[in-house]
PDBQT receptor file of N, H, CA, C and O in Angstrom, charges set to zero:
ATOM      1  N   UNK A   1    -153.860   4.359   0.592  1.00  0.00    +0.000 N 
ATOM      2  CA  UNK A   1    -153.920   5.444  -0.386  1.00  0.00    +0.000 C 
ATOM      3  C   UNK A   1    -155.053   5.172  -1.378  1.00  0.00    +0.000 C 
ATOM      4  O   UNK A   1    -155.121   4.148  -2.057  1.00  0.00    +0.000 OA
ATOM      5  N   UNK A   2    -155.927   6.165  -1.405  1.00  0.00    +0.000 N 
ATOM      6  H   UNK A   2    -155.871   6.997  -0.854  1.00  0.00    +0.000 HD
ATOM      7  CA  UNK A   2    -156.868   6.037  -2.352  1.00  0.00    +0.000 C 
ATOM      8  C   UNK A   2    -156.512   5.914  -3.763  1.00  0.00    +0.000 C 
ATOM      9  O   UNK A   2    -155.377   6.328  -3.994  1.00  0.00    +0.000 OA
ATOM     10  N   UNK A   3    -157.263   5.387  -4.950  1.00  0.00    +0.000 N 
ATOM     11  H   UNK A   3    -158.185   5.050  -4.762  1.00  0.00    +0.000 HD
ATOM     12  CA  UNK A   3    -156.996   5.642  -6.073  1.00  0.00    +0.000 C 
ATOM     13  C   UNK A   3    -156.966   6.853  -6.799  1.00  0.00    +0.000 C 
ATOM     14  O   UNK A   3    -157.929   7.489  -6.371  1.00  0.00    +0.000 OA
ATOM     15  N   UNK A   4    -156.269   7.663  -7.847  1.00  0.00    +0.000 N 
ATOM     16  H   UNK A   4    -155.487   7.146  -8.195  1.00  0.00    +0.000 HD
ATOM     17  CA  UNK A   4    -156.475   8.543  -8.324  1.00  0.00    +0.000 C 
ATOM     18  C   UNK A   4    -157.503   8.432  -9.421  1.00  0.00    +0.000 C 
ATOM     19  O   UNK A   4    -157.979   7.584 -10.176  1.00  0.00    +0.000 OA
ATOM     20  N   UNK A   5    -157.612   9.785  -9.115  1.00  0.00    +0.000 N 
ATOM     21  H   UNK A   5    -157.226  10.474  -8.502  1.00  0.00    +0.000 HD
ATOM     22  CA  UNK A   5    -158.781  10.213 -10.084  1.00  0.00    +0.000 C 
ATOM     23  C   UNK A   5    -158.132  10.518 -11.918  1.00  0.00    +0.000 C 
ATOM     24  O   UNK A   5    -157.113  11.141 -12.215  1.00  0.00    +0.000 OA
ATOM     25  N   UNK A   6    -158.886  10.004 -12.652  1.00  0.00    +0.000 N 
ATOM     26  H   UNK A   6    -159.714   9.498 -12.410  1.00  0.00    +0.000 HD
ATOM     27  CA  UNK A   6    -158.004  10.092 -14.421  1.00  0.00    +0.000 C 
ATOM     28  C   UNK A   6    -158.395  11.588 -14.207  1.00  0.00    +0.000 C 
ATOM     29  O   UNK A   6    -157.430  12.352 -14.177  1.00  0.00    +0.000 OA
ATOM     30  N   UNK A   7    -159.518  12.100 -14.067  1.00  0.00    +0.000 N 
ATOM     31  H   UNK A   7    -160.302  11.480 -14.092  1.00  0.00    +0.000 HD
ATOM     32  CA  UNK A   7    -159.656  13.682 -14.481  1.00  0.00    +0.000 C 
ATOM     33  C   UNK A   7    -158.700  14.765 -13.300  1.00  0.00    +0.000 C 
ATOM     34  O   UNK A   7    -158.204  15.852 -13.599  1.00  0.00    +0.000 OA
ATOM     35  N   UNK A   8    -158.660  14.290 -12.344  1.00  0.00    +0.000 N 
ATOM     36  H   UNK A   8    -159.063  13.408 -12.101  1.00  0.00    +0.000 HD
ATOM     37  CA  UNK A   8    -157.432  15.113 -11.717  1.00  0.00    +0.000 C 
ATOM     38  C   UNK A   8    -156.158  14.540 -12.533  1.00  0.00    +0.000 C 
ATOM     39  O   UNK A   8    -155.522  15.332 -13.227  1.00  0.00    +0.000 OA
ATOM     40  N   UNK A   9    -155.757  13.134 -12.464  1.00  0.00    +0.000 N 
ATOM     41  H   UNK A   9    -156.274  12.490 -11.900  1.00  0.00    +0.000 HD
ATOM     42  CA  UNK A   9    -154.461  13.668 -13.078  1.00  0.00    +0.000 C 
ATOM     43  C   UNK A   9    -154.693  14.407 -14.931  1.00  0.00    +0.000 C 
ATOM     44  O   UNK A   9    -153.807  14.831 -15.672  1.00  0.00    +0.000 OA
ATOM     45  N   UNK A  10    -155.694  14.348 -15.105  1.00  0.00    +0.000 N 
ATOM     46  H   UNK A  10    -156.414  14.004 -14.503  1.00  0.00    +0.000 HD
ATOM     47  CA  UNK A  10    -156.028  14.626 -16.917  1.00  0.00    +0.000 C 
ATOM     48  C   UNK A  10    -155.061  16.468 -16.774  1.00  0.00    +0.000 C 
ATOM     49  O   UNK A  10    -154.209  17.062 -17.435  1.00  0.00    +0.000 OA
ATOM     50  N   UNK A  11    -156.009  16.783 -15.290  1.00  0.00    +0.000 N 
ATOM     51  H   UNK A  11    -156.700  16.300 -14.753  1.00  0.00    +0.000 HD
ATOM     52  CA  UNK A  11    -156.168  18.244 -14.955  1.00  0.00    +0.000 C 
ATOM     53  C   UNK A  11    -154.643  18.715 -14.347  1.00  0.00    +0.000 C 
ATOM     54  O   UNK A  11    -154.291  19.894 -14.352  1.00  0.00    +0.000 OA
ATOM     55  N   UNK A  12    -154.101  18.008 -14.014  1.00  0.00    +0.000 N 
ATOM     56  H   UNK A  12    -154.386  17.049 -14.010  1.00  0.00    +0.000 HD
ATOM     57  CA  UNK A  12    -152.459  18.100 -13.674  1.00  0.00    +0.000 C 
ATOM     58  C   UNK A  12    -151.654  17.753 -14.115  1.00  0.00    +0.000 C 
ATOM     59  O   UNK A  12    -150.715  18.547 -14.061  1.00  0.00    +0.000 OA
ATOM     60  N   UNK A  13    -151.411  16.656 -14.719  1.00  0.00    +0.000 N 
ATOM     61  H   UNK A  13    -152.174  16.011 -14.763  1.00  0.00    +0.000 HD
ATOM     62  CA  UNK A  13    -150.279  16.527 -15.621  1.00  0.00    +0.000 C 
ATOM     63  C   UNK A  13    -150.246  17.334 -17.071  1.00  0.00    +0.000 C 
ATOM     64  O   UNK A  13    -149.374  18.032 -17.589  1.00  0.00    +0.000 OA
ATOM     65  N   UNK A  14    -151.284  17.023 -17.409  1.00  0.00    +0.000 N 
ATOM     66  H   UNK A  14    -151.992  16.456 -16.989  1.00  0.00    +0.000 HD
ATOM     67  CA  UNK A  14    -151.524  17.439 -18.831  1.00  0.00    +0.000 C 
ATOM     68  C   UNK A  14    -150.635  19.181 -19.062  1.00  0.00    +0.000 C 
ATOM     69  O   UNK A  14    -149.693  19.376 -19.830  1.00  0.00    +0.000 OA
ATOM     70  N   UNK A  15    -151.280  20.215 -18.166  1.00  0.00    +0.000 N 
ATOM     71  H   UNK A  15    -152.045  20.057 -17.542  1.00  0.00    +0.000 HD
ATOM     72  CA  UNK A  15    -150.998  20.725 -18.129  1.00  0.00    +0.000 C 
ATOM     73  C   UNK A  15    -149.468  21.027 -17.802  1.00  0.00    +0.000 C 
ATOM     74  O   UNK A  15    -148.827  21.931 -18.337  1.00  0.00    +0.000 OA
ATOM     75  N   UNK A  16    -149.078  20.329 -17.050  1.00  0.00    +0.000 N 
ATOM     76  H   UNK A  16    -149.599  19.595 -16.615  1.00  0.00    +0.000 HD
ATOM     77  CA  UNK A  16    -147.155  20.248 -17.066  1.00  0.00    +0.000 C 
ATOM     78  C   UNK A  16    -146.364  19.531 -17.962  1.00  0.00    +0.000 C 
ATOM     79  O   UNK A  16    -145.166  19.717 -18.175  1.00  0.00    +0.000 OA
ATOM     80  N   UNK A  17    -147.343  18.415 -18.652  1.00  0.00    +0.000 N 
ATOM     81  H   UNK A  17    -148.316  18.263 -18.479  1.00  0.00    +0.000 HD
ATOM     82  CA  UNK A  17    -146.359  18.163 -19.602  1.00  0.00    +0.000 C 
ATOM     83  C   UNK A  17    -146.525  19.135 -20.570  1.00  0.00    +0.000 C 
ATOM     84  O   UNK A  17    -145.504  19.161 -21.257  1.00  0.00    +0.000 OA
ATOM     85  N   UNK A  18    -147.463  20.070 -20.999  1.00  0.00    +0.000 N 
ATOM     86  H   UNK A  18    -148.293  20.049 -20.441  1.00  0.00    +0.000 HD
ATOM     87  CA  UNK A  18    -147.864  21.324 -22.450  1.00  0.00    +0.000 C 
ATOM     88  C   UNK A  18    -146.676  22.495 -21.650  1.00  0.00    +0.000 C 
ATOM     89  O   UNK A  18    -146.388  23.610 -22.086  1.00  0.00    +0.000 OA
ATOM     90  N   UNK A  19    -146.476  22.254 -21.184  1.00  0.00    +0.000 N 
ATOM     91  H   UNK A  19    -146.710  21.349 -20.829  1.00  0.00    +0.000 HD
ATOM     92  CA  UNK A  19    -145.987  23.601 -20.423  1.00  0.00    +0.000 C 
ATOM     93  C   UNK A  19    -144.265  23.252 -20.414  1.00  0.00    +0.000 C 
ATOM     94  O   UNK A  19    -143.451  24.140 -20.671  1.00  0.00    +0.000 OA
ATOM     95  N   UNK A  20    -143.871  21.906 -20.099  1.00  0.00    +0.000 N 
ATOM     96  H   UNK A  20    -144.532  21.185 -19.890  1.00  0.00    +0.000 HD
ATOM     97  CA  UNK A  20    -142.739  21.430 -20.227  1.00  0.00    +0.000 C 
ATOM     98  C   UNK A  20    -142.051  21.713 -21.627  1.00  0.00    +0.000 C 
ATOM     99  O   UNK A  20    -141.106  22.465 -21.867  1.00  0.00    +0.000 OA
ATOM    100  N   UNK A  21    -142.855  20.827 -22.572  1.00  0.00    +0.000 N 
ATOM    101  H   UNK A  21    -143.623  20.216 -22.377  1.00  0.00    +0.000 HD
ATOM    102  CA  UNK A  21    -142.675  20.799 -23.778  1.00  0.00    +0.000 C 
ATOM    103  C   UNK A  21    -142.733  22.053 -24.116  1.00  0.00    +0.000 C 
ATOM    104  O   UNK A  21    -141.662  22.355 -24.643  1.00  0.00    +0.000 OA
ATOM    105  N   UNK A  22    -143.640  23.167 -24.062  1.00  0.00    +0.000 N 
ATOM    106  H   UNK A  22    -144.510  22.922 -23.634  1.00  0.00    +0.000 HD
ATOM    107  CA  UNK A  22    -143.522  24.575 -24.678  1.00  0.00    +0.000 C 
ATOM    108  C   UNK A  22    -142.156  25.265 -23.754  1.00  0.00    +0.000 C 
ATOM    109  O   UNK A  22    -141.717  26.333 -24.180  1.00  0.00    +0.000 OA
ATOM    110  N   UNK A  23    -141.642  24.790 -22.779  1.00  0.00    +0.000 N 
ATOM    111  H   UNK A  23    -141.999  23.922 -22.433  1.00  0.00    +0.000 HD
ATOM    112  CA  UNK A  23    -140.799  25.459 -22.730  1.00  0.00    +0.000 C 
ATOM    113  C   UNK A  23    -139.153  24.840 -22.961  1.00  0.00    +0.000 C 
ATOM    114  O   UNK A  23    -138.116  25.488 -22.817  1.00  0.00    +0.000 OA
ATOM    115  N   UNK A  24    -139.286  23.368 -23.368  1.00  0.00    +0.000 N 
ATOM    116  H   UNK A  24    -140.128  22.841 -23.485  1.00  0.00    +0.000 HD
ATOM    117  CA  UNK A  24    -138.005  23.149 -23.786  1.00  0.00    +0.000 C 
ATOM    118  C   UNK A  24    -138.192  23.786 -25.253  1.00  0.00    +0.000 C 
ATOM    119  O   UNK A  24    -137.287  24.526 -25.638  1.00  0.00    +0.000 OA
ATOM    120  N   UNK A  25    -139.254  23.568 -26.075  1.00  0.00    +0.000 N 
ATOM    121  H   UNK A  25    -139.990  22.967 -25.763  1.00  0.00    +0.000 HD
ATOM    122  CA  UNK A  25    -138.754  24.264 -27.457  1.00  0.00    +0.000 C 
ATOM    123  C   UNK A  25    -138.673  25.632 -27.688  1.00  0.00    +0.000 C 
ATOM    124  O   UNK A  25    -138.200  26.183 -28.682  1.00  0.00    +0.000 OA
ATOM    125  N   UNK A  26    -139.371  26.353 -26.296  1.00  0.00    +0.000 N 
ATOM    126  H   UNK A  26    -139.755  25.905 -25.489  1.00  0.00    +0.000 HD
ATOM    127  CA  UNK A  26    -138.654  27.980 -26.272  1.00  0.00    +0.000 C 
ATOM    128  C   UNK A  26    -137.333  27.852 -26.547  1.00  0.00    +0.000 C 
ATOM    129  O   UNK A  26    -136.785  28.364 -27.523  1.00  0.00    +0.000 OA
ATOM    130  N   UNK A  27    -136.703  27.064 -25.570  1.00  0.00    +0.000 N 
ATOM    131  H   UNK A  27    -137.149  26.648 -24.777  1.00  0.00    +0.000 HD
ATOM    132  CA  UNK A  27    -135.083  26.858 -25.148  1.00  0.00    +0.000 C 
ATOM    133  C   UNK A  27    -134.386  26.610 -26.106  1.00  0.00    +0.000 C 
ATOM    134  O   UNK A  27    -133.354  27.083 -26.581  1.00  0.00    +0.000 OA
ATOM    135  N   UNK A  28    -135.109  25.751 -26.363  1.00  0.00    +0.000 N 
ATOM    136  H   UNK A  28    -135.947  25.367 -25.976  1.00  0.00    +0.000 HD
ATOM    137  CA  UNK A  28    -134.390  25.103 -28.404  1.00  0.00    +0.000 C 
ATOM    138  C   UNK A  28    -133.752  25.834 -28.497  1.00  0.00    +0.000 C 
ATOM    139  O   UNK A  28    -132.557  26.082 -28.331  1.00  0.00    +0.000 OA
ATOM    140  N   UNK A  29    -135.529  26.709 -29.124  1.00  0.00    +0.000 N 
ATOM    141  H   UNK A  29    -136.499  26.508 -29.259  1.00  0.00    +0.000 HD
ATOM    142  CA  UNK A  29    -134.933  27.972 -30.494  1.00  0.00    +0.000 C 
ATOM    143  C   UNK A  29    -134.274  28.752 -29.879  1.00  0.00    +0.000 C 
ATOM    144  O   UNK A  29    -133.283  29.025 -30.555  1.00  0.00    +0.000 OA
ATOM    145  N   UNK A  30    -134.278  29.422 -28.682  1.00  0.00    +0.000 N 
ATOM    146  H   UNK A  30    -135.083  29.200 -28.133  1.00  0.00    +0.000 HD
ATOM    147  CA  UNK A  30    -133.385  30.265 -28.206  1.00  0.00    +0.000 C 
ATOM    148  C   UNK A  30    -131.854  29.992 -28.207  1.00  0.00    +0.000 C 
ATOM    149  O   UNK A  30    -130.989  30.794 -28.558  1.00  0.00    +0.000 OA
ATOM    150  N   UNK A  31    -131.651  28.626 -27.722  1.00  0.00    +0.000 N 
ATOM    151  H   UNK A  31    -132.354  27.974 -27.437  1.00  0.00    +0.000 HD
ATOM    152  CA  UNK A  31    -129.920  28.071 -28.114  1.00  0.00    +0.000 C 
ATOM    153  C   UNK A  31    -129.799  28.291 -29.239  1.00  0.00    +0.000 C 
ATOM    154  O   UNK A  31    -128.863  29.069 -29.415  1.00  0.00    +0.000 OA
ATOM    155  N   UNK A  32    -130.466  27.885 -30.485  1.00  0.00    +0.000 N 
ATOM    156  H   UNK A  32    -131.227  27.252 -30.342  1.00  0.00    +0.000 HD
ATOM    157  CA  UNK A  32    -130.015  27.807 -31.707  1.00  0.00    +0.000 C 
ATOM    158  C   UNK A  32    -129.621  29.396 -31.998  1.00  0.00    +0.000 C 
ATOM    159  O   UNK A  32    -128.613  29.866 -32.526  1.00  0.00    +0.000 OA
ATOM    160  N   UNK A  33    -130.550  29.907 -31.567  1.00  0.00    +0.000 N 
ATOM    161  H   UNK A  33    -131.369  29.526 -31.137  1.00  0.00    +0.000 HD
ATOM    162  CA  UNK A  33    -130.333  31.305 -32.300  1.00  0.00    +0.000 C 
ATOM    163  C   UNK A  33    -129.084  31.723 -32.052  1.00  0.00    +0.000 C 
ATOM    164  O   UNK A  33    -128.087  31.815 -32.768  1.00  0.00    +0.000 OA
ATOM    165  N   UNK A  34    -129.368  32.043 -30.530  1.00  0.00    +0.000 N 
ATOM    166  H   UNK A  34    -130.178  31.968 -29.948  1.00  0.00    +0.000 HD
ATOM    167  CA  UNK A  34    -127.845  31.801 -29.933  1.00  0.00    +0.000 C 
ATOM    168  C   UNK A  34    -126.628  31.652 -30.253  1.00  0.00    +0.000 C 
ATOM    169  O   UNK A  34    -125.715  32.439 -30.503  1.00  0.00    +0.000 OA
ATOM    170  N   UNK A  35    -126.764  30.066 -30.201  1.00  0.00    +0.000 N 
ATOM    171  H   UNK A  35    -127.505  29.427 -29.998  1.00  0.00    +0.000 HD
ATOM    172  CA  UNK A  35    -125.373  30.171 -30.919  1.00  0.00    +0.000 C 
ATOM    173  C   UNK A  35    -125.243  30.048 -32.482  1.00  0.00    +0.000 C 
ATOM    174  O   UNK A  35    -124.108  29.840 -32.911  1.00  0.00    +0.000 OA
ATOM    175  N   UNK A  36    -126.006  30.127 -33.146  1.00  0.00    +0.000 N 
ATOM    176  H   UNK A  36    -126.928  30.296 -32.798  1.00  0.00    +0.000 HD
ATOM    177  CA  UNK A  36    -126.098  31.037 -34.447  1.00  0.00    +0.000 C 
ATOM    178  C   UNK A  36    -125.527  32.238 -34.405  1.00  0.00    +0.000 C 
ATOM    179  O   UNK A  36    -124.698  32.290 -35.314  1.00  0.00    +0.000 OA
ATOM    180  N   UNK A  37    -125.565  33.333 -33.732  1.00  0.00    +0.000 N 
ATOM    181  H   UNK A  37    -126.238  33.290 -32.994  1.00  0.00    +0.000 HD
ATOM    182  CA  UNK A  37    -125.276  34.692 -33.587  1.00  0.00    +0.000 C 
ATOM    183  C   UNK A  37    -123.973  34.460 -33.047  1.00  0.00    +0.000 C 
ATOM    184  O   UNK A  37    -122.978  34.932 -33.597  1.00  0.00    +0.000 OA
ATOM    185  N   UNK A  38    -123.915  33.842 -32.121  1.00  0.00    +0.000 N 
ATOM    186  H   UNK A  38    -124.723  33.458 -31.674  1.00  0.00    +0.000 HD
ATOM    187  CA  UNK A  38    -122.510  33.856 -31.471  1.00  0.00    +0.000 C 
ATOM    188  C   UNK A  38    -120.804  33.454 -32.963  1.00  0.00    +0.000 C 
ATOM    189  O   UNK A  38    -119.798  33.992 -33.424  1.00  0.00    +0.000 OA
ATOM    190  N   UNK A  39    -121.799  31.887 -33.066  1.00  0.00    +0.000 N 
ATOM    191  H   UNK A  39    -122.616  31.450 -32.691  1.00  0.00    +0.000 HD
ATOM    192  CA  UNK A  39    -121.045  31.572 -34.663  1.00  0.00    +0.000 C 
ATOM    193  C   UNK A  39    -120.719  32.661 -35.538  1.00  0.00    +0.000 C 
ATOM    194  O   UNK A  39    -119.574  32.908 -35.916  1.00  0.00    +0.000 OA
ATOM    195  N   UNK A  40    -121.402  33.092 -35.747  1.00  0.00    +0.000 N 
ATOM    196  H   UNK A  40    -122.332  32.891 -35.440  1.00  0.00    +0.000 HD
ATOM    197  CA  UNK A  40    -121.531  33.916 -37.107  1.00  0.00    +0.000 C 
ATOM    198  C   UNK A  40    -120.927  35.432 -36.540  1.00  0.00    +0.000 C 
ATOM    199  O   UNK A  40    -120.393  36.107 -37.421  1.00  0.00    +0.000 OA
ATOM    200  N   UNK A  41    -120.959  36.040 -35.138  1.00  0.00    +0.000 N 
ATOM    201  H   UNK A  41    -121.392  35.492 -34.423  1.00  0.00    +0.000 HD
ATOM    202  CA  UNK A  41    -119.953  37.056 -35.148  1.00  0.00    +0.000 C 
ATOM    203  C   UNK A  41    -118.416  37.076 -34.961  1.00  0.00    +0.000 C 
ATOM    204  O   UNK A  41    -117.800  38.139 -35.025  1.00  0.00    +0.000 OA
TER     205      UNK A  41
């Protein structure tokens, strides 16, 4: 197996971990709200 390249993985991970992270803290705020609203009716 050849070695990897830093700028391919720069070019692939990077992008899944920004994408990970932006979508667990979609999720966050969406639970919170959530069950904020749910609480509170």
């Amino acid at each position: 197996m050849s070695r990897e390249n830093p700028d391919f993985l720069k070019q692939f991970f990077f992008p899944l971990i920004f994408l990970e992270a932006c979508q667990n803290g979609l999720f966050a705020n969406y639970e919170r709200s959530f069950y904020q609203h749910t609480v509170s009716s």
